[in-house]
N, C-alpha and C positions, 0 to 999 in steps of 0.2 A: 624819171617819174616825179610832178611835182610833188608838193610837202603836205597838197589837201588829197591827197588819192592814195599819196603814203599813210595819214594818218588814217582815213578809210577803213584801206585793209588792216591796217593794227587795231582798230576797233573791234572790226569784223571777226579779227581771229581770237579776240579775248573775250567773246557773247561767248555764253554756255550754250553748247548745243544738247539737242534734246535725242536721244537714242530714237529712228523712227522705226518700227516693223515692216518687215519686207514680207507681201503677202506671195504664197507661192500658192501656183495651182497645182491639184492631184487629182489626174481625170478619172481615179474611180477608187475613192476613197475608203468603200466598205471591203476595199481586195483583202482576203483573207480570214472575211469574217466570215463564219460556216452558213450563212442566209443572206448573203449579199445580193441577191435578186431580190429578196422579200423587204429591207431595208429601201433600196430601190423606192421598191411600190409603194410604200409607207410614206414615206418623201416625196414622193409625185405624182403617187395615182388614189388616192386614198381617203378620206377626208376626214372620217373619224376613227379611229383604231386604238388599240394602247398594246402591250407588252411587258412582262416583267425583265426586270434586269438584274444579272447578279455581279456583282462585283468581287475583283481578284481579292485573295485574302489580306493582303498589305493593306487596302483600304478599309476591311473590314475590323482588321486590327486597328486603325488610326481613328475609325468614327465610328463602331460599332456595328451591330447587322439591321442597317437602316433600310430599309424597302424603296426600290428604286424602280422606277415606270418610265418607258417611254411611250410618249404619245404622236400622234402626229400632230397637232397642233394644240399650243396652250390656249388659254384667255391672251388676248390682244396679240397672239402670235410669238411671244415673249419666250426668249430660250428655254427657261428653265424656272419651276416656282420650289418653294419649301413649304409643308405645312405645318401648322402646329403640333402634329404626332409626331413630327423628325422624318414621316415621307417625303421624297423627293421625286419629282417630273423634269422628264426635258422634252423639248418640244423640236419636231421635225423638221418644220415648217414653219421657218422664222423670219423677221423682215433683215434682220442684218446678217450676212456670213464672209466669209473670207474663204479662199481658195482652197480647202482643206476642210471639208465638209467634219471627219472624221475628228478632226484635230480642236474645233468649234462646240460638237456635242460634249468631248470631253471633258474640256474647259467647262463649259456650263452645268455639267454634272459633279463636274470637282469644287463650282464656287457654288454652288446649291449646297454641296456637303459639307461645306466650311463656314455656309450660312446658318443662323441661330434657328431653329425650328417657329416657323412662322413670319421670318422674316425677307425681306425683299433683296431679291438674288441680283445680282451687280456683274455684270458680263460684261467683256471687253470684246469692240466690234471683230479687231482685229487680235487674236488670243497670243501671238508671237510663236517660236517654239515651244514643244512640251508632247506631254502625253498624249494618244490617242485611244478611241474607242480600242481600239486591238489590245491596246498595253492595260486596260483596266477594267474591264469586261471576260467575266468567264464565260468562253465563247461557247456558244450552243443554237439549235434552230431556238430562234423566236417562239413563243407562246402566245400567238397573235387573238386578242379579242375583237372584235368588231364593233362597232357602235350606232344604232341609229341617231343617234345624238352629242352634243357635250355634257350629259349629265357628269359620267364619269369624273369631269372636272373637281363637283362642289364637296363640300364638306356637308355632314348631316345635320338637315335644316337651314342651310344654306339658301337652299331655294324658297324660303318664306320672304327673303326679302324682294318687295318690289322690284330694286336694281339690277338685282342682278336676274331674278326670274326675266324681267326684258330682255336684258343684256344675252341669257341664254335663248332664248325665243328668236332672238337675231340671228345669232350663231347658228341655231337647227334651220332656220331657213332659210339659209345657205348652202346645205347638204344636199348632193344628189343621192340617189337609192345607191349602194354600192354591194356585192356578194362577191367572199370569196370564194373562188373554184375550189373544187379538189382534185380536178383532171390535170392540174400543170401546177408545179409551184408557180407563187407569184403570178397566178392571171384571174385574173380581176373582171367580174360583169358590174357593168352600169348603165344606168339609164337618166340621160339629158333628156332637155325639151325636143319631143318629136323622132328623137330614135334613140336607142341602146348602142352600147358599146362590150365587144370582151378587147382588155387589156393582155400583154403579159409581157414581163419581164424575162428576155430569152436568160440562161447563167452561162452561156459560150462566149469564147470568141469572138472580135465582132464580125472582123471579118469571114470566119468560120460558118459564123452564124447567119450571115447576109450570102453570103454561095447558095446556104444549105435554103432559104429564101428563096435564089432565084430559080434555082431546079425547082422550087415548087411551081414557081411562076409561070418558067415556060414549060412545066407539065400542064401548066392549068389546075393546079387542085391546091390553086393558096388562099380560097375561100373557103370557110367552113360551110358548106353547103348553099342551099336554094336560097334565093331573099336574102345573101350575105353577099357582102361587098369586101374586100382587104382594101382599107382607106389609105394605107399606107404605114410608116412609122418614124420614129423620134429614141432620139439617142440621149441616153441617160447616166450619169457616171462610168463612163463606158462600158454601158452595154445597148444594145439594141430592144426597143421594144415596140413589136407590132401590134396596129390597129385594126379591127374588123366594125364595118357599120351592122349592125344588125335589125332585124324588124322590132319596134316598140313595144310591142304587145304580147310579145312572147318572153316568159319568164326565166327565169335567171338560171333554174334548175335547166332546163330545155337544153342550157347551151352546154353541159357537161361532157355528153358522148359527142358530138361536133370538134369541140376542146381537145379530148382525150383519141378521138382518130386523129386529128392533125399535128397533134404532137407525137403520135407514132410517124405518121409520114416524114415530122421536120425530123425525127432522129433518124432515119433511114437516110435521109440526104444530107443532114449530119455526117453520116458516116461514110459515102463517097468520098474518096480520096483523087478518084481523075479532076482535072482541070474540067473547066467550064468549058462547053461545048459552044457555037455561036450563040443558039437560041438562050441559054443561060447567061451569056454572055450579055447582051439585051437587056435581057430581064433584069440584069443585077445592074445595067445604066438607066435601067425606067427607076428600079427602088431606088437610086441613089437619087433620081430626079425628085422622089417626094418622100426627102429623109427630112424630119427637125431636128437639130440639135438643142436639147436641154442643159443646162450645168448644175 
């Protein structure tokens, strides 16, 4: 080895190196938490919504009993805000995350709580090891509210100011109409440009859940009725979540009893236990032909 390749590496190995984070993925991060389908939809079918959250008592012991919200999305997308009353938000629907969805709200609800009331919350892209939602969250269904708007966002009087009254004016009109069911946890009516959608977040299986799919399919009865289409579906922290086209002009309530027979039917073929017969067999290589995976 020469004496300049020698000296090289003795340079090399006297730099301080910087510890880097190793991001790990976890394909369905809300496992365990008692509305993990509804989390789901919040996160990726949803646009405006909020929830309260309660926090394990060790936190409440360390910073008091602060009021904690989550939303599906903040102002500018931004994990997590503090307000000047000591509430805290975190936000669903963020630009940066790491492969542990779970492990990212945490972090941003624990540096929001460590942040001064009113102050500007400082999240790290990649959070490293630590707590997650499951470890600091007293687990229970969601208390899900709905929003036609980001008003929810502002503080009172808030919106007298020019800036931000545009700034929210942007934001609502970006909103599609969205209604939650009560025929199915987690399924969701909405309405895009020129047709309606119902969502829903299956809580099975996936595989279970995709069988129980295609028995619908080669019975023929995995549309919700006449003027409905099943578009397909897309996979979401691991779970499955089917699409229905529906007609535009018919309203949100309409779709409830539709909803609520085809989720008797999916639990019925749920609960077959034989193997797939051919025609299921089929059916379940057609759904796989127009699956999306989401992360």
């Amino acid at each position: 080895m020469s004496k300049r390749r020698k000296s090289q590496r003795t340079a090399a190995d006297t730099t301080p190196r910087r510890d880097k984070v190793r991001d790990v993925f976890v394909p369905r991060p809300f496992d365990g938490l008692a509305d993990e389908s509804e989390w789901i939809a919040l996160r990726e079918l949803v646009p405006a919504a909020s929830a309260p959250l309660r926090l394990v008592p060790a936190l409440v012991e360390e910073f008091g009993d602060r009021e904690a919200t989550l939303a599906t999305v903040l102002p500018m997308a931004a994990p997590a805000i503090t307000k000047p009353d000591g509430r805290v938000l975190i936000g669903l629907q963020r630009h940066q995350q790491s492969g542990d969805v779970s492990r990212d709200l945490a972090d941003a609800l624990l540096s929001a709580l460590r942040t001064e009331p009113g102050g500007q919350v400082a999240v790290a892209p990649l959070p490293g090891p630590g707590p997650r939602l499951q470890d600091i969250l007293v687990d229970g269904p969601l208390d899900i509210t709905m929003h036609d708007g980001f008003d929810f966002w502002l503080d009172p009087g808030a919106a007298d100011d020019p800036t931000v009254q545009a700034s929210l004016e942007r934001a609502n009109a970006a909103i599609y109409p969205t209604v939650r069911l009560s025929a199915a946890k987690a399924a969701y009516w909405c309405q895009v440009p020129e047709k309606a959608h119902v969502r829903w977040v299956l809580p099975d299986d996936e595989d279970a859940a995709l069988d129980a799919l295609a028995r619908l399919g080669a019975a023929g009865t995995l549309t919700l009725g006449e003027q409905t289409k099943f578009a397909g579906m897309f996979r979401a922290h691991g779970r499955l979540v089917p699409v229905w086209d529906l007609p535009e002009e018919t309203p949100a309530a309409e779709w409830e009893e539709p909803v609520a027979q085809f989720a008797k039917r999916y639990a019925e073929a749920l609960a077959v236990t034989e193997p797939l017969d051919a025609a299921g067999r089929r059916a379940r290589q057609g759904l796989l032909g127009r699956q999306l995976t989401l992360r």
